[in-house]
C-alpha positions as CSV (number, residue, x, y, z in Angstrom):
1,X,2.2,-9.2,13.3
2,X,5.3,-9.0,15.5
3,X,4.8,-5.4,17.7
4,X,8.3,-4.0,18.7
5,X,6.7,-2.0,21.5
6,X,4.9,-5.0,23.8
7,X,7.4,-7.6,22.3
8,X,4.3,-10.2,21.4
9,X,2.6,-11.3,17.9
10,X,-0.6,-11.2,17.2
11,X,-2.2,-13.8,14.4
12,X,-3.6,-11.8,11.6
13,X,-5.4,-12.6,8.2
14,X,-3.7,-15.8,6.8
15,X,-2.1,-15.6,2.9
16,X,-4.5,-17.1,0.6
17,X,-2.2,-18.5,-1.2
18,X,0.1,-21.3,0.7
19,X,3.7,-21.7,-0.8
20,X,7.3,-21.6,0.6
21,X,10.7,-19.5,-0.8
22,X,8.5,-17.2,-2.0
23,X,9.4,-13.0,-1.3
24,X,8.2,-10.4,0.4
25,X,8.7,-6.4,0.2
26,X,6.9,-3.6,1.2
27,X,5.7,-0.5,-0.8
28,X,2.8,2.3,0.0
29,X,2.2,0.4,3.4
30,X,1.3,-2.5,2.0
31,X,3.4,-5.6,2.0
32,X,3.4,-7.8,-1.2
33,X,4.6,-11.6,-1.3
34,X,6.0,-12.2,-4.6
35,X,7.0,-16.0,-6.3
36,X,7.0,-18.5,-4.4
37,X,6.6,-22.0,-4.3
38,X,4.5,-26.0,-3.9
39,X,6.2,-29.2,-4.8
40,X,3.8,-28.7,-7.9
41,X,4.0,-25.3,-8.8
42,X,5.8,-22.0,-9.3
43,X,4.3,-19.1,-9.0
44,X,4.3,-15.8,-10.8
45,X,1.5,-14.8,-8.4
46,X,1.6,-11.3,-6.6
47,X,-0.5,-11.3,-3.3
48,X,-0.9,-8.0,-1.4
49,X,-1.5,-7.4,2.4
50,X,-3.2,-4.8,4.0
51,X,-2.2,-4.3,7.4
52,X,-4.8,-1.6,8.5
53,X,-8.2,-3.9,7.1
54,X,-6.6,-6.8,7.7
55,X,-6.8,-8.5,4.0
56,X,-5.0,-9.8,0.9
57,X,-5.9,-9.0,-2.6
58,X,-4.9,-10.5,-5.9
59,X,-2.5,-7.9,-7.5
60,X,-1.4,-8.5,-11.0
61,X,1.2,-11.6,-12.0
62,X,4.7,-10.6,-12.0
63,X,6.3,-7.9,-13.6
64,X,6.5,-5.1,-15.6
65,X,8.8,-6.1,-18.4
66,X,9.2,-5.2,-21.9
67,X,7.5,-7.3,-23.5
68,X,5.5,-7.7,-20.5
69,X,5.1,-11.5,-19.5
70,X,4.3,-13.6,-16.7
71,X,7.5,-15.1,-14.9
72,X,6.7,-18.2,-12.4
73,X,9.5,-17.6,-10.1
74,X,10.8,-18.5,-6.3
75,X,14.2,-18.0,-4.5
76,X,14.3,-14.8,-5.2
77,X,15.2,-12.2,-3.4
78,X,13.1,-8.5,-3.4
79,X,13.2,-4.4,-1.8
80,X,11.4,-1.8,-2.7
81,X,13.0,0.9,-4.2
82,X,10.9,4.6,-5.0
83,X,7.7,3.0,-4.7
84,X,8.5,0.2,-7.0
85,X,9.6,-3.7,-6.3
86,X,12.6,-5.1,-7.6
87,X,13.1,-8.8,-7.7
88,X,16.8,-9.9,-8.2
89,X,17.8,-13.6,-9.4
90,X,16.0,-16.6,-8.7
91,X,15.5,-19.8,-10.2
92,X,11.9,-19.8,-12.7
93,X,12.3,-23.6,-13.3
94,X,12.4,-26.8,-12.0
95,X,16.2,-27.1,-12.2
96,X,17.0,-25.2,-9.4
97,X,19.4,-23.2,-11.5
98,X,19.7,-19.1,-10.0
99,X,19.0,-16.3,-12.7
100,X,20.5,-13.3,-13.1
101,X,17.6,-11.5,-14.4
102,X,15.7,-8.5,-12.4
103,X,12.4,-7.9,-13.1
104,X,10.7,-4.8,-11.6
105,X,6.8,-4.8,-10.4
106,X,5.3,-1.1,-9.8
107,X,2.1,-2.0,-7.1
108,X,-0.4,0.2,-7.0
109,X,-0.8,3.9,-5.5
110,X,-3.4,3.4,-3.0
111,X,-5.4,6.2,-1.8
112,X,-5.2,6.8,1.5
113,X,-8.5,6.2,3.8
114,X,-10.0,9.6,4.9
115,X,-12.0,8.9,8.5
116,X,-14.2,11.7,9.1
117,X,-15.8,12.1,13.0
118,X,-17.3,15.0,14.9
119,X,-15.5,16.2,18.0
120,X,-15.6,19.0,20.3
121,X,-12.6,20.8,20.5
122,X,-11.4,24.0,22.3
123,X,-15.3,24.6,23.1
124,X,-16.4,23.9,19.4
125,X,-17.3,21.5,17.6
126,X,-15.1,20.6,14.4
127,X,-15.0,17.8,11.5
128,X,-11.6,15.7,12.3
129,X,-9.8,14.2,9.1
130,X,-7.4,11.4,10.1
131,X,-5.3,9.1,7.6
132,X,-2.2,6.9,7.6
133,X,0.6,9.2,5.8
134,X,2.9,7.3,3.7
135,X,6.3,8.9,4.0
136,X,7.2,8.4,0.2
137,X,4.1,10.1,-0.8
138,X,2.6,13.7,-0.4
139,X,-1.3,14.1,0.2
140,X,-3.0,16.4,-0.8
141,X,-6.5,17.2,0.8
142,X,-8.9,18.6,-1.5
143,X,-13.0,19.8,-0.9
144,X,-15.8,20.3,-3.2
145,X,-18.6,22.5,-1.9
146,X,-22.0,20.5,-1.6
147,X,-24.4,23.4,-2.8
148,X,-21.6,24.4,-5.6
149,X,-20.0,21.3,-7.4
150,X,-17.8,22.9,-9.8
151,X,-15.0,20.8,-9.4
152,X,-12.5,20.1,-6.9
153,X,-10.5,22.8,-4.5
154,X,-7.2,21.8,-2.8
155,X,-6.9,22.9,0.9
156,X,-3.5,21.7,2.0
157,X,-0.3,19.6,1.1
158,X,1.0,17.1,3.4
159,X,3.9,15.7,3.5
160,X,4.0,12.0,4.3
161,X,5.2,10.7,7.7
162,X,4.3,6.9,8.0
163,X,2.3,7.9,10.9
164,X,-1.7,9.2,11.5
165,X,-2.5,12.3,10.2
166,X,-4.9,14.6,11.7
167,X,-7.2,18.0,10.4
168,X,-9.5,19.7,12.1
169,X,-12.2,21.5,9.4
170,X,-14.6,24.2,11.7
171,X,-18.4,23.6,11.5
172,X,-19.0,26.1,9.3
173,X,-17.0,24.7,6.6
174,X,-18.0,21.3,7.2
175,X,-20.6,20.6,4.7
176,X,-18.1,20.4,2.1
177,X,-16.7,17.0,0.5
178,X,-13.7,15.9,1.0
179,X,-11.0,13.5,-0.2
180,X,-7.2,12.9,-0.4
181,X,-4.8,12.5,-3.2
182,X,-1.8,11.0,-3.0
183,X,1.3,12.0,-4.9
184,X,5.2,10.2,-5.5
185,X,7.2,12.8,-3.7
């Protein structure tokens, strides 16, 4: 992980699966490697990063086509467009030959992670929500009263800014439940 800010990288989590001219984009904070490469295989494998637990997770093979099939690819190149991955030309075979095909993957919409801590704050003490915003997404923060569970109650929209969001709840409202959900803008 390079960071801008101190100019220095940092090792993190290593891919689980090794393989060269493979592609990489990013969606919902996440980054995906796409494709990819051995002297053995091709891949249609889709491997997903995330930067805030440090980990990779098997996402689905590539891509959402119609009929939907499972396309070994590498040498390809890939953005992320709307919350969805496009993956432009690209040989699928061993003949080294480019494709004009463009195949589109949609990754998941992950929920954010809602961290919940007591602080004290203007002389009271208050329940801080924090999360990682996502700026293509609005998140909506929603609370179910312990006693009362009759469904779910929203609170506040937020729109999504790619950087830690923070609300402070008052004691007294406190022994709620809460949770986030997230929206395509």
């Amino acid at each position: 992980m390079y960071d801008p800010l101190t100019d220095t990288w940092t090792r993190e989590a290593n891919m689980p699966t090794a393989r060269g001219a493979s592609a990489a984009s990013t969606a919902h904070g996440r980054v995906y490697v796409m494709g990819g490469r051995t002297p053995d295989t091709i891949f249609a494998l889709v491997q997903e990063y995330n930067p805030i637990a440090n980990t990779w997770t098997r996402r689905t093979n590539i891509w959402s086509t119609t009929p939907r099939i499972s396309v070994p690819l590498f040498g390809f190149g890939a953005k992320e467009v709307n919350g969805r991955i496009y993956a432009i030309g690209g040989p699928s075979g061993t003949d080294e030959q480019g494709l004009s095909q463009l195949l589109e993957y949609t990754p998941p919409v992950i929920a954010p992670a809602l961290q919940m801590k007591m602080v004290k704050d203007a002389s009271q003490n208050v329940l801080r929500l924090e999360w990682l915003s996502d700026p293509d997404y609005l998140d909506l923060l929603q609370r179910q009263n312990q006693l009362q569970p009759n469904g779910w109650t929203d609170v506040e929209r937020f729109s999504g800014t790619g950087e830690t969001l923070t609300k402070d709840i008052p004691t007294v409202e406190a022994s709620a439940f809460y949770r986030l959900q997230r929206e395509l803008r």
